[in-house]
N, C-alpha and C positions, 0 to 999 in steps of 0.2 A: 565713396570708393577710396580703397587705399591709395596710397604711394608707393607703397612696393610693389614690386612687379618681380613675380618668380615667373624662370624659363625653365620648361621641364622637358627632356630630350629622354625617348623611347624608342625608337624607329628611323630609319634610314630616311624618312619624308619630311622628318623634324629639320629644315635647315634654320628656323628661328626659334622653336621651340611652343610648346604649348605655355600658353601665356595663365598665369594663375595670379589672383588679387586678394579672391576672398579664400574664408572657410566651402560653401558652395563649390568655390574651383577647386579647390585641394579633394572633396567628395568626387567630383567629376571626376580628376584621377585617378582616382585609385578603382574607380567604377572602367573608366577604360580598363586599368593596365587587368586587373580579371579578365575584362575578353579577351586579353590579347592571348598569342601564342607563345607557351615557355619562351622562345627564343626573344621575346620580347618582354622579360619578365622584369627587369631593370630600368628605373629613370635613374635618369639626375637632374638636379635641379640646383639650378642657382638664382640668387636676389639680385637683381641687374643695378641696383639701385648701392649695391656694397662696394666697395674699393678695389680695384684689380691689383695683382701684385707687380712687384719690378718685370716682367717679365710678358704682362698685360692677360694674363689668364686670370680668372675669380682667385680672391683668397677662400673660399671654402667651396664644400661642394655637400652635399645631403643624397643621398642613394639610397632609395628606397626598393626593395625585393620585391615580388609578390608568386605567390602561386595559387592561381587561379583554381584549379582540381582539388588542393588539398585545402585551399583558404587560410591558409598564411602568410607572412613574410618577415623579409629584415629592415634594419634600420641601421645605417651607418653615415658619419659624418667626420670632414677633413677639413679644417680650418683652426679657427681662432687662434689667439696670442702662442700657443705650444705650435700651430703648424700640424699635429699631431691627428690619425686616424682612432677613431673609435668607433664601439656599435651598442646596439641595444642587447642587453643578455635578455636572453629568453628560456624557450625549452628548450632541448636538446633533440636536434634532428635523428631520426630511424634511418635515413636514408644513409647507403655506405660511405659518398660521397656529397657534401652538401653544397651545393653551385647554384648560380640562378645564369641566365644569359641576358649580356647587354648588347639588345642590335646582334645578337647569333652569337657574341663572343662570349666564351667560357669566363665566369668570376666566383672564382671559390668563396665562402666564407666559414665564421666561428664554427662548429658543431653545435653550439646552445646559441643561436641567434636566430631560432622562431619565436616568433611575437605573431599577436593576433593581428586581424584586418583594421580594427579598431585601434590598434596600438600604431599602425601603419598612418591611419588616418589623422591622429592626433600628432604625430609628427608633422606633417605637413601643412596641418594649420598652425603648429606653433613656430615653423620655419616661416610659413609664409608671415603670421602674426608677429615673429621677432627681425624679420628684414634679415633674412638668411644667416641670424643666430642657431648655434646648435640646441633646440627642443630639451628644455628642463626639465620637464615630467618626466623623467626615463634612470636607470641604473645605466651609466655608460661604462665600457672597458676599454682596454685599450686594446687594439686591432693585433692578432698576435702574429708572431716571426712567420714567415712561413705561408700563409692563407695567401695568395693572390687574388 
């Protein structure tokens, strides 16, 4: 069994968070967050095992999207040595407006930041497998002006 321990928060029930180790657990997830309800289409997860900042919050965070109906999602990540937001470009959403909900709340993102459910999946094994390092396999950009 690893050392790292990712906490992944989805729902208002999460007071500790779903606890994830392996590959296996990062599958689980993303197999929940499908069933869930758009309004619950957002985790976030952090490596409990990383350094908190001056402030005592995680230095990074990994938010993964999903949409359940259409079989998509995003991929964005906030840490390392820049501090800086980025995402995974993908395709470009049809939707007029492209949001997912964290916990009911509204979160805009990119317009081209659909990636597949596999692409979703591999993030999170290689978050959990890098001890809540931002996931190498991916084109990252950087999170633009404006998106909340």
């Amino acid at each position: 069994m690893s050392d790292v321990v990712v906490s992944a928060y989805y729902t208002h029930d999460h007071d500790k968070g779903v606890i994830l180790r392996t590959a296996e657990d990062a599958d689980a997830l993303v197999d929940a967050l499908l069933q869930q309800p758009f309004d619950n289409s957002v985790a976030a997860l952090y490596a409990d095992t990383r350094p908190k900042s001056s402030s005592g919050y995680p230095d990074h965070e990994l938010r993964i999207a999903i949409d359940g109906e259409a079989k998509v999602g995003g991929i964005r990540y906030t840490g390392g040595d820049s501090d800086a937001t980025a995402y995974v470009a993908g395709a470009t959403s049809e939707r007029e407006e492209m949001f997912y909900l964290y916990m009911t709340h509204d979160e805009g993102w990119p317009k081209d930041s659909v990636v597949s459910i596999e692409q979703v999946r591999q993030a999170v094994k290689e978050f959990v497998e890098g001890n809540g390092e931002r996931p190498t396999g991916f084109e990252w950009r950087e999170w633009p002006a404006g998106v909340r």
